[in-house]
C-alpha angles and dihedrals in degrees: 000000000000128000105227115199106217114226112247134165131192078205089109131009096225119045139122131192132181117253134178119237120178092348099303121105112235125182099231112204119198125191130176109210106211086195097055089029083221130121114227129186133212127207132207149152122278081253081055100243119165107258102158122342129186114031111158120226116243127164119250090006113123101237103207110041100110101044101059087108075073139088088252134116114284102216121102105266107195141183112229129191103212098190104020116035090187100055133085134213110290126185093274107029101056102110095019116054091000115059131178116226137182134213106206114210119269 
């Protein structure tokens, strides 16, 4: 089991890339909501099929509980603050202070 630390930037508040987890590609979409103040992440297939959008980022939540009835990777993917627990993404510390991390099945 490897813990796999998913690449994020604040740089721009709309972007997506295409990652492997547990051996599958998915295209990973990142948006920052200036309304809300709140990053959330969208997840589809490489053929860019809708699989789960809209989960909002928030720090020590396990983001993909609710969705396992899904095609989507079965491992634990987390938000993490590294220098203030108590504080959530905001629009300039996603990447930085905040990082996403995944936790691939064993």
């Amino acid at each position: 089991m490897a813990i796999v630390e998913i690449p994020i930037s604040s740089d721009s508040g709309n972007y997506n890339f295409q990652t492997e987890l547990d051996g599958t590609d998915y295209i990973l979409r990142f948006r920052y909501n200036g309304r809300s103040t709140s990053w959330y992440m969208d997840m589809s297939t490489p053929e860019n099929a809708p699989i789960i959008m809209g989960i909002k980022i928030v720090v020590g939540t396990e983001l993909l509980s609710s969705f396992k009835h899904l095609a989507i990777p079965q491992g634990i993917m987390y938000a993490v603050n590294l220098e203030n627990v108590n504080q959530e993404p905001t629009r300039n510390n996603f990447g930085s202070e905040i990082r996403l991390v995944y936790n691939e099945v064993a």
